[in-house]
C-alpha atoms as a printed R data frame, in Angstrom:
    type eleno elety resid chain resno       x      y       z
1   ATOM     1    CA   UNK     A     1   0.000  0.000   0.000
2   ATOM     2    CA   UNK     A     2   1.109  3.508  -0.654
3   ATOM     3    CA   UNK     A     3  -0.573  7.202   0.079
4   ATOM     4    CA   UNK     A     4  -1.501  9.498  -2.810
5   ATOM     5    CA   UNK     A     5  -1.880 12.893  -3.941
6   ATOM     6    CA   UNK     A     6  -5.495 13.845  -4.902
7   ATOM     7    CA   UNK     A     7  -7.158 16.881  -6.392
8   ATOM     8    CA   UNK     A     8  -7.638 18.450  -3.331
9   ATOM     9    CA   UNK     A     9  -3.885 19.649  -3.331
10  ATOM    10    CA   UNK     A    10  -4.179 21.444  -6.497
11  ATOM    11    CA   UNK     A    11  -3.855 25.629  -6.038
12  ATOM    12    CA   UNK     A    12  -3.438 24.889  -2.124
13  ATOM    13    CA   UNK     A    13  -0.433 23.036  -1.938
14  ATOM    14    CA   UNK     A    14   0.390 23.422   1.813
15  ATOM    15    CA   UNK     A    15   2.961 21.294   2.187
16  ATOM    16    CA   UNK     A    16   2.831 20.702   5.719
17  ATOM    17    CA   UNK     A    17   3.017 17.518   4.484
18  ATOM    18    CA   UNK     A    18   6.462 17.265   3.266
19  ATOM    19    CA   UNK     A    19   8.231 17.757   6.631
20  ATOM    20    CA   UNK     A    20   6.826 15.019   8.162
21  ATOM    21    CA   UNK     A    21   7.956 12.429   5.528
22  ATOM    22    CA   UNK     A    22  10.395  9.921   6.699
23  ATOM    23    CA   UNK     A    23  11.670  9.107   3.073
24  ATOM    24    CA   UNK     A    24  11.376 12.272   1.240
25  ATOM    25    CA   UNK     A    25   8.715 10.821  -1.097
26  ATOM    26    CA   UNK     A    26   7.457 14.426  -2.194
27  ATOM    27    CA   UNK     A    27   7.837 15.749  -5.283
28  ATOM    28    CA   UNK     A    28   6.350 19.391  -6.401
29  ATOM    29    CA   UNK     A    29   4.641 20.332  -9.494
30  ATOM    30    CA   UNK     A    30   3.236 23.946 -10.587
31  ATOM    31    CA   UNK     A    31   0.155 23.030  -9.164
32  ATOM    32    CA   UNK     A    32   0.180 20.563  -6.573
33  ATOM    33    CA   UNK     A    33   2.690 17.784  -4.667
34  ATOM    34    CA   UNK     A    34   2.571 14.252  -5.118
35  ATOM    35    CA   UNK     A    35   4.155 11.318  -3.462
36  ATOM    36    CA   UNK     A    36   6.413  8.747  -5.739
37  ATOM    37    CA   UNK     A    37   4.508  5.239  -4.786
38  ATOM    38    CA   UNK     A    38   7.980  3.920  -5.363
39  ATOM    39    CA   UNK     A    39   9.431  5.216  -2.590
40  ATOM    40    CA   UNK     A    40   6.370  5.577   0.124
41  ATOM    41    CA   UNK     A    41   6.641  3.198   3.106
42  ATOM    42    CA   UNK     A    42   2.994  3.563   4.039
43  ATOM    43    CA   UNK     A    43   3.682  5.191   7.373
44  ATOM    44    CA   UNK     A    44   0.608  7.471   7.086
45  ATOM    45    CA   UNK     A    45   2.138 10.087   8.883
46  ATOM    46    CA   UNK     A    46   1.718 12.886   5.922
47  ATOM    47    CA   UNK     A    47  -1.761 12.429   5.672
48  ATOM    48    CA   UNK     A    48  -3.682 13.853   9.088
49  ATOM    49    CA   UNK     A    49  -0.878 16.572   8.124
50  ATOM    50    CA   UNK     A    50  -2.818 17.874   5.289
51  ATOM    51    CA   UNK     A    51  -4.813 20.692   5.699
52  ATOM    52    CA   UNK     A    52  -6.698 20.315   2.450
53  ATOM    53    CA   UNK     A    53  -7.318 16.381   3.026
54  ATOM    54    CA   UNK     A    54  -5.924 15.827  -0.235
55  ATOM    55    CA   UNK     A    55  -3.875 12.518   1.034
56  ATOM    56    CA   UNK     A    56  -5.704  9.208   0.964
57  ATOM    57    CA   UNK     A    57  -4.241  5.446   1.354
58  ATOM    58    CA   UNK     A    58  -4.160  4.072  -2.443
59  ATOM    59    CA   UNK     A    59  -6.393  1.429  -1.230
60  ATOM    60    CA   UNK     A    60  -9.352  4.417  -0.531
61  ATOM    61    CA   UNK     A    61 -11.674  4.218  -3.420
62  ATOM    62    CA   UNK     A    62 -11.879  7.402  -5.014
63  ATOM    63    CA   UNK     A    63  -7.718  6.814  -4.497
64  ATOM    64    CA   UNK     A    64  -7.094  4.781  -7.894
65  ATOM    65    CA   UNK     A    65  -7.034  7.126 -10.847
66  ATOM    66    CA   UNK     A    66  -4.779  9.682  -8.969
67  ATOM    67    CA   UNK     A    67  -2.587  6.692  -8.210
68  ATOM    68    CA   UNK     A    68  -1.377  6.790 -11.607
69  ATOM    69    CA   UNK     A    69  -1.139 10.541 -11.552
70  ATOM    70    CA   UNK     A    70   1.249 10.386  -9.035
71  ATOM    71    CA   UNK     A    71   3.361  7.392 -10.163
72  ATOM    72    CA   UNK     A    72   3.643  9.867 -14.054
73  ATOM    73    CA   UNK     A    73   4.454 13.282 -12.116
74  ATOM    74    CA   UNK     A    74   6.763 11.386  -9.597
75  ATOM    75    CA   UNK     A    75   9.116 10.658 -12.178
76  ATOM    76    CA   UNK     A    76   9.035 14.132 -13.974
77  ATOM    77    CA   UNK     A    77   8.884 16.483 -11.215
78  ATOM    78    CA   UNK     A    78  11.525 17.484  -8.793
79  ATOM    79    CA   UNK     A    79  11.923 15.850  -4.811
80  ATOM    80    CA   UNK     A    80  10.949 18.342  -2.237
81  ATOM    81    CA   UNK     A    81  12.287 17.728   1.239
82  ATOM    82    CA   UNK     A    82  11.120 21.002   3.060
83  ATOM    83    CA   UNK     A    83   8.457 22.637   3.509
84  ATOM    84    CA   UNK     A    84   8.017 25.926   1.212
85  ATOM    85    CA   UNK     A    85   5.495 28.472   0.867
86  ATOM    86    CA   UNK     A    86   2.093 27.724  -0.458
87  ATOM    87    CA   UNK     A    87   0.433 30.209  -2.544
88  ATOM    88    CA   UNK     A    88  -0.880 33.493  -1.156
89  ATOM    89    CA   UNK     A    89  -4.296 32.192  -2.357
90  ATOM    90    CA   UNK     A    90  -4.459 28.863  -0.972
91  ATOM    91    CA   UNK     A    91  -7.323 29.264   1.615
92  ATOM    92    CA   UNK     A    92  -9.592 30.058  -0.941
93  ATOM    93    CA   UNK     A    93  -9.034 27.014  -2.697
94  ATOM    94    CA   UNK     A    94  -9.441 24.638  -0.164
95  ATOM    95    CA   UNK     A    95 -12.297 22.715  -0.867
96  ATOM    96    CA   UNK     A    96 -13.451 24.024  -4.148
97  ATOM    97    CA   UNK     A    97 -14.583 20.708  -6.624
98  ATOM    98    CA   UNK     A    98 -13.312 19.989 -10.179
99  ATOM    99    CA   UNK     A    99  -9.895 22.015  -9.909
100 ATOM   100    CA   UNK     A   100  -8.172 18.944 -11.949
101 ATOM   101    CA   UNK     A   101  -9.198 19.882 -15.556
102 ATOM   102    CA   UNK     A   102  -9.129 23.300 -14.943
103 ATOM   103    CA   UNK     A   103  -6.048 23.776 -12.965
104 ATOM   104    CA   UNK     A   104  -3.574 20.311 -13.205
105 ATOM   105    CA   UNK     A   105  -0.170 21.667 -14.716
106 ATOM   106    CA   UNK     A   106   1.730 18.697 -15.876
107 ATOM   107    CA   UNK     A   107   5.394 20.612 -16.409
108 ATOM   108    CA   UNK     A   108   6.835 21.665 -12.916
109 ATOM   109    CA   UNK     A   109   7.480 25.188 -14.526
110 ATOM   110    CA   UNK     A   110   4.082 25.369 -16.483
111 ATOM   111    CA   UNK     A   111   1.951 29.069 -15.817
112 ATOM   112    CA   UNK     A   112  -1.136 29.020 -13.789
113 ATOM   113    CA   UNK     A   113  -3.677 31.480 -14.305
C-alpha cells in the first residue's frame, strides 16, 4: 500500500506535508505535490498533516485514478524535502470541486492562471 496525492492539493499546496515524511517521497509540481509510490513506506504520517485532506491510502476508493497521476508526475517532477510556501491564495481554494481539468499543470514550470 502507498498514500496518494489527490485533487484536493491542487492551487493549495500546503505542504505541511512534506516535513513530516520519513523518506522524502514528495515531489512538487506547478500546481500541486505528489508522493512517488515507489518510494512511500505507508507510514501514514503525511496524511492527518494535510490541511486540504488531499492525502488518501491508495487502497481508498476514489484513491485509484490519482494513483497513476502520481506514479507519471513522480518521475518528472523534482523531490521536495522542506516545507516551502504555499500560494498566497491557498485558503480560498481549499475545498473548491473539479480544480483537476481546470487547474492540473503537468510541467513543474508550467503558468497558472
Amino acid at each position: 500500500m502507498t498514500y496518494v496525492v489527490t485533487e484536493a492539493c491542487i492551487r493549495c499546496k500546503f505542504m505541511d506535508c512534506v516535513e513530516v515524511c520519513p523518506v522524502d517521497c514528495f515531489y512538487e509540481g506547478e500546481t500541486m505535490l505528489v508522493i512517488d509510490p515507489a518510494q512511500c513506506i505507508d507510514c501514514g504520517v503525511c496524511e492527518p498533516e494535510c490541511p486540504a485532506e488531499a492525502i488518501l491510502p491508495d487502497t481508498s476508493p476514489e484513491a485509484g485514478k490519482w494513483l497513476a497521476l502520481n506514479t507519471e508526475m513522480a518521475a518528472r517532477w523534482p523531490n521536495i524535502t522542506s516545507k516551502g510556501q504555499p500560494p498566497a491564495d491557498a485558503e480560498a481554494w481549499r475545498g473548491v470541486e473539479g480544480k483537476y481539468d481546470q487547474y492540473f499543470a503537468a510541467d513543474h514550470g508550467a503558468k497558472v492562471d
